[in-house]
C-alpha positions as CSV (number, residue, x, y, z in Angstrom):
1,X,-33.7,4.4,97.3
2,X,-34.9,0.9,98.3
3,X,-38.5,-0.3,98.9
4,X,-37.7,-0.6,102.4
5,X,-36.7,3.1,102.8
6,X,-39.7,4.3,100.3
7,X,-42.2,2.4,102.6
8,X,-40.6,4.2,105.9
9,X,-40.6,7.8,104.1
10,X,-44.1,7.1,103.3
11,X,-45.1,6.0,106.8
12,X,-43.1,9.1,107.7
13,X,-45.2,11.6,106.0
14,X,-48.6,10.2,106.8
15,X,-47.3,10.5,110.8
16,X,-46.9,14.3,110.2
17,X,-49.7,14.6,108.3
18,X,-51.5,12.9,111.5
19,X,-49.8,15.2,114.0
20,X,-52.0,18.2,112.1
21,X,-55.7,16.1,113.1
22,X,-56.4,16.5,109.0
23,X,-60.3,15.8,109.9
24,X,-60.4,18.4,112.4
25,X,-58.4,20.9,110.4
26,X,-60.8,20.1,107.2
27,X,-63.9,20.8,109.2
28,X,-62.6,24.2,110.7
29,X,-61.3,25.3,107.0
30,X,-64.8,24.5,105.8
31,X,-66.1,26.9,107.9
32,X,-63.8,29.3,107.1
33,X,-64.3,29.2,103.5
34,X,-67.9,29.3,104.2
35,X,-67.2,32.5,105.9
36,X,-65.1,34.4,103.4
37,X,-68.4,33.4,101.3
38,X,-70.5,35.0,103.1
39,X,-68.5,38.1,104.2
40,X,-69.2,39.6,100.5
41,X,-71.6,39.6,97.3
42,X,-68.5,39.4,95.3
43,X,-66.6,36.1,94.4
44,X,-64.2,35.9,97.2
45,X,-60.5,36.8,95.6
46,X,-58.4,33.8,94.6
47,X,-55.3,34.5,96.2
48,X,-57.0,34.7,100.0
49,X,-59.2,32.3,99.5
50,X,-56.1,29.8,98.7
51,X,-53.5,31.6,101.1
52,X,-56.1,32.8,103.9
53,X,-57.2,29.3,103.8
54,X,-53.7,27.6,103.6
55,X,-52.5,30.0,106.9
56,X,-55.4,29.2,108.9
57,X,-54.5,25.0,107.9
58,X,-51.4,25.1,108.5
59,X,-51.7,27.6,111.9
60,X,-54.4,25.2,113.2
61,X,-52.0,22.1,112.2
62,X,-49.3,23.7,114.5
63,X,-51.6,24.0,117.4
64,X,-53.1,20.1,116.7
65,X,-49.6,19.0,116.8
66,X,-48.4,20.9,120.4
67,X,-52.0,19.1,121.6
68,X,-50.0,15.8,120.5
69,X,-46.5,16.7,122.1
70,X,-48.3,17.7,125.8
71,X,-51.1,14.9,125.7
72,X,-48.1,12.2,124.9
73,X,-47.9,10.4,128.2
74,X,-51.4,10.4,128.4
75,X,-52.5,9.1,124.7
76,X,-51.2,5.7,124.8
77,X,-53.9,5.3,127.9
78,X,-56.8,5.5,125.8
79,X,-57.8,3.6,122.6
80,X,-58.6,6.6,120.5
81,X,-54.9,7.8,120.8
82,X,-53.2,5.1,121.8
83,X,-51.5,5.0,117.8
84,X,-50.7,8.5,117.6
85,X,-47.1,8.9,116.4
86,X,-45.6,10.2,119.3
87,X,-47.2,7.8,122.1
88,X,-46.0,5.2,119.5
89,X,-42.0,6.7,119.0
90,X,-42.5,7.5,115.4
91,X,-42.5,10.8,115.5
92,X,-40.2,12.5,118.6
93,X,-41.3,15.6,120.5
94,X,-38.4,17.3,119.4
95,X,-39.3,16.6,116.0
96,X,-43.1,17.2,116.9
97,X,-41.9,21.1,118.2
98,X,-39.6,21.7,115.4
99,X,-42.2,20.9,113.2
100,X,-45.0,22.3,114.8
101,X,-42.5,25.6,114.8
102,X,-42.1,25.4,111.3
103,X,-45.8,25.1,110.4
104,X,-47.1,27.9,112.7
105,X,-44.4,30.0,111.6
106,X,-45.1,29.5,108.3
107,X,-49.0,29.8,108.6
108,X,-48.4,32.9,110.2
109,X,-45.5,34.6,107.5
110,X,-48.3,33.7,104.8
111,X,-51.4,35.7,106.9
112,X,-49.0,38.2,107.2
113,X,-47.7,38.5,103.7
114,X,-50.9,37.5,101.8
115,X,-54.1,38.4,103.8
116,X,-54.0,40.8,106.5
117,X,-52.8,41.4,110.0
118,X,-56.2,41.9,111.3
119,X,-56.6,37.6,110.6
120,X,-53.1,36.6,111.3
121,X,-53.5,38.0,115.3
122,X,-56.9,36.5,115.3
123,X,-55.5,33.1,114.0
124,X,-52.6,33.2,116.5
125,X,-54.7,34.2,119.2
126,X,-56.6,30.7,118.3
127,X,-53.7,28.5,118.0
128,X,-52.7,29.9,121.4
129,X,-55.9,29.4,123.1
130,X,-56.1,25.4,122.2
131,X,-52.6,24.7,122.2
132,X,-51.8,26.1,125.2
133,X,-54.2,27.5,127.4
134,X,-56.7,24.7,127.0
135,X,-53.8,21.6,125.9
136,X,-51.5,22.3,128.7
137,X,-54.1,23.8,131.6
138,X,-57.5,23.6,131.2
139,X,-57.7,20.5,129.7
140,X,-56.4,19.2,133.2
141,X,-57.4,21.8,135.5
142,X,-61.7,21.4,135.2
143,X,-64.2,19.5,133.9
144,X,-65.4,22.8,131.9
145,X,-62.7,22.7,130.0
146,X,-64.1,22.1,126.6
147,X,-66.6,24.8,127.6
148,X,-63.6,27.6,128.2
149,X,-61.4,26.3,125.4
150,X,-64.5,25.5,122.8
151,X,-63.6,29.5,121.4
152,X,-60.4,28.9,120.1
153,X,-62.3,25.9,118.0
154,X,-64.9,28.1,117.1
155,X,-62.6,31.0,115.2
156,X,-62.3,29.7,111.9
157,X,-65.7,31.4,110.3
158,X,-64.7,34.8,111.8
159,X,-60.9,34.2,110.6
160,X,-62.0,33.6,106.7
161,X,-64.8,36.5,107.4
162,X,-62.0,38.6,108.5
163,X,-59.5,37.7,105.9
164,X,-62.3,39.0,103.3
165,X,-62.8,42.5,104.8
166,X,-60.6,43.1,107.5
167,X,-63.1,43.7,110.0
168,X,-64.9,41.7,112.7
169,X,-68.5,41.6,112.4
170,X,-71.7,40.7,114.3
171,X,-72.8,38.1,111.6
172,X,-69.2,36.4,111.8
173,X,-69.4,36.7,115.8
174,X,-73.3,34.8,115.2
175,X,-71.2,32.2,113.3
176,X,-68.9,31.9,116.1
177,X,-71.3,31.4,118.7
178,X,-72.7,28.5,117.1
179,X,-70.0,26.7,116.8
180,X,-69.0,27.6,120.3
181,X,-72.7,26.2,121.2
182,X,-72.4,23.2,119.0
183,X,-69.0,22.1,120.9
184,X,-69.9,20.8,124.6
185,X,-72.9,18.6,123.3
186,X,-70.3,17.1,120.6
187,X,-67.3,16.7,122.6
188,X,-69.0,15.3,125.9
189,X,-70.9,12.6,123.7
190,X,-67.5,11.4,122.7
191,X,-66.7,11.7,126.3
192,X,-69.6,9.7,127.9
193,X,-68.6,6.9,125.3
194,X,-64.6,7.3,126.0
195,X,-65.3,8.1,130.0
196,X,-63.3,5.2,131.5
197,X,-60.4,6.1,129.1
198,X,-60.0,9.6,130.3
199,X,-60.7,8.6,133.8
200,X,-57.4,6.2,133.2
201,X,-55.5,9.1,131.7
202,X,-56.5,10.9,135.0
203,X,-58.4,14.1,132.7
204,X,-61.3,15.4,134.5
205,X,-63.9,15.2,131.5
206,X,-67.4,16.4,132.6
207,X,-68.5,12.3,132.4
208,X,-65.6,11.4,134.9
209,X,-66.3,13.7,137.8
210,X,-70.0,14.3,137.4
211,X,-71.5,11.4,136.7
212,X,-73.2,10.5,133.4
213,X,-76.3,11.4,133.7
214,X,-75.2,15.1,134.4
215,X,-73.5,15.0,131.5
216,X,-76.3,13.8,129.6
217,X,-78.8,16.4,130.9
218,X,-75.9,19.3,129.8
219,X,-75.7,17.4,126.4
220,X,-79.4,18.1,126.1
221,X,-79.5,21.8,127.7
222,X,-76.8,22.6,125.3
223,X,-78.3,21.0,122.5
224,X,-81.6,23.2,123.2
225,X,-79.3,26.7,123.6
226,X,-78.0,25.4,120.0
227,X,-81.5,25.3,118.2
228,X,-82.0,29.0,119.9
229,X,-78.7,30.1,118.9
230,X,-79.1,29.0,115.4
231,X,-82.0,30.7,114.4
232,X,-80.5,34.2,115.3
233,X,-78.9,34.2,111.7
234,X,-82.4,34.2,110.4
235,X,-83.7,36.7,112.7
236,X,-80.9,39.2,112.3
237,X,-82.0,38.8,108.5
238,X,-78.8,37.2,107.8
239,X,-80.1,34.3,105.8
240,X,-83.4,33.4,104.7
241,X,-86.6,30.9,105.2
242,X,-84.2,27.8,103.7
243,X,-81.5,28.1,106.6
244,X,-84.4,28.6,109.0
245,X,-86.0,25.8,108.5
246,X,-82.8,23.2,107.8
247,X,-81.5,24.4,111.0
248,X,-84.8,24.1,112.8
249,X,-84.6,20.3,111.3
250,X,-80.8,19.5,112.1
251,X,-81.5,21.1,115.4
252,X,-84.3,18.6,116.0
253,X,-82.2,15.9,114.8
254,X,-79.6,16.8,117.3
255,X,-82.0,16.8,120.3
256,X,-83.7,13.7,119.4
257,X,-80.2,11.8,119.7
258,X,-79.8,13.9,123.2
259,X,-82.6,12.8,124.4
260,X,-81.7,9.0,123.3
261,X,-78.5,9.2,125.2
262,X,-80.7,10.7,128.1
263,X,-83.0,7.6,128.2
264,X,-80.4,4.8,127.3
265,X,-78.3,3.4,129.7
266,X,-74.9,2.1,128.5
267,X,-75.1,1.1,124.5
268,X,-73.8,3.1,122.3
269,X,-75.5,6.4,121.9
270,X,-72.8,8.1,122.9
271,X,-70.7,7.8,119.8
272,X,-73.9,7.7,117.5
273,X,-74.3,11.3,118.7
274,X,-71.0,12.3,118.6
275,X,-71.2,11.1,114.5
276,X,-74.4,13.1,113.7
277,X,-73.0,16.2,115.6
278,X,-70.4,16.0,113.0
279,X,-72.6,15.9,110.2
280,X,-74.8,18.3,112.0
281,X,-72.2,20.6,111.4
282,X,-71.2,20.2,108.2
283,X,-74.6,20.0,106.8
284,X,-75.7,23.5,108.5
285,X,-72.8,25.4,107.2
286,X,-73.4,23.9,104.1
287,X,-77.1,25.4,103.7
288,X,-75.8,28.6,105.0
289,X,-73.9,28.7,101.8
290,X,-76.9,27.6,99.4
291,X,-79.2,29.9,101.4
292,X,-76.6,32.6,101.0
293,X,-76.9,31.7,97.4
294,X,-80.3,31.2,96.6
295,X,-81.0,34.6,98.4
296,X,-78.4,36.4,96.0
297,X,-80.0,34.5,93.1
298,X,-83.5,35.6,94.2
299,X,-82.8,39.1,94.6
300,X,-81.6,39.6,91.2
301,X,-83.7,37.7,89.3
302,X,-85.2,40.7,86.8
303,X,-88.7,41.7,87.1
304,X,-91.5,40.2,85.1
């Protein structure tokens, strides 16, 4: 095989690879590892976390990639899509659906095969609700739409809980709800920033038909309902006095930069706040897991 072939198989594979949103897909399967963690007191088994994991991946791949084929005509509108394979020809959308056929399919076989039933429906149910209930109509159809389709985003904890014990459960559900909180403050600061983009791609974003200073003031409501929502964990005695207090301090964090974007007119708060919601994120789901820890390691220590 020549250079020039090796350097176009290359590009090849990284344009797939893109079609699955890798970022997205690695935040969502940190959350679901973190909640097969704390579905038990055991070490969670190898073989689901690797293949409960891996069928989530490559289910919520699937769905990333139907968002590409569908949003196609509108992504070479707007800066932060305009190089995605498809709006650029490198990838077809017949290739796109075969592929994104393939990688359901396969995420789902594996569930099926190596977890349990209970987490491949729930995982399917997911991939349905963003790929096609909120990619092809509510995306399009109201300015709530990230609002209605922020719960297929937010399934991954209860997926790896339920692909632990094959149940749902209130705790996972609490884990749900926060990231269903957590997704309207992050996605419409990247909205406010991107607002005359998705006006040109004609996609009634909260920004585009309310204004920016509704948005702003729904960043900060939601951002408030967050903090309340995140200490229910702690309440229902689900983690301890280190969570508590790391989430009272992310959640402070968060509605300092909501109130920033509130007061600042124009700049570039928008996108600062979209950043630290990231890392919000991440950060809080990884102190569940040390509180989750540290509580274990706590309660055993022996007497005396």
């Amino acid at each position: 095989m020549s250079q020039t072939e090796l350097n176009a198989a290359a590009v090849n594979w990284r344009d797939y690879l893109e079609l699955c949103k890798p970022n997205v897909v690695a935040l969502m399967i940190l959350t679901s590892v973190i909640g097969m963690v704390l579905a038990t007191q055991q070490p969670v088994p190898l073989s689901i976390l690797i293949f409960g994991n891996l069928g989530i991946a490559l289910c919520a791949g699937s769905a990333a990639a139907v968002n590409h084929i569908v949003d196609r005509h509108v992504d070479d509108k707007m800066a932060r899509t305009l190089n995605r394979p498809i709006a650029q020809g490198r990838i077809t959308p017949r290739q796109a659906i075969l592929f994104a056929l393939i990688t359901g399919l396969l995420g789902m076989a594996i569930l099926l095969v190596f977890t349990n039933v209970l987490t491949a429906w729930l995982t399917l149910a997911s991939l349905v609700g963003y790929a096609f209930i909120y990619t092809m109509f509510l995306k399009r159809a109201t300015p709530q739409n990230i609002v209605i389709g922020g719960l297929a985003g937010a399934a991954p904890p209860l997926l790896g809980w339920t692909a632990v014990t094959g149940e749902i459960h209130h705790n996972a559900l609490l884990l749900v709800l926060i990231i269903f909180a957590w997704t309207p403050p992050h996605f419409w600061a990247l909205a406010i920033h991107r607002k005359d983009e998705y006006a040109k791609a004609k996609i009634p974003m909260l920004p585009v038909t309310h204004g920016e200073r509704y948005t702003k003031i729904n960043i900060l409501l939601y951002t408030l309902l967050l903090i309340i929502v995140t200490t229910m964990p702690y309440l229902t005695g689900m983690f301890g006095w280190l969570y508590l207090v790391s989430s009272l301090l992310l959640g402070l964090g968060f509605l300092y930069w909501a109130i920033v974007m509130l007061r600042s007119e124009g700049g570039n708060s928008g996108m600062k706040t979209f950043q630290y919601s990231i890392v919000y994120l991440m950060v809080l789901f990884a102190v569940m897991l040390v509180d989750h820890y540290f509580i274990e390691t706590v309660t055993y220590l022996p007497a005396g």
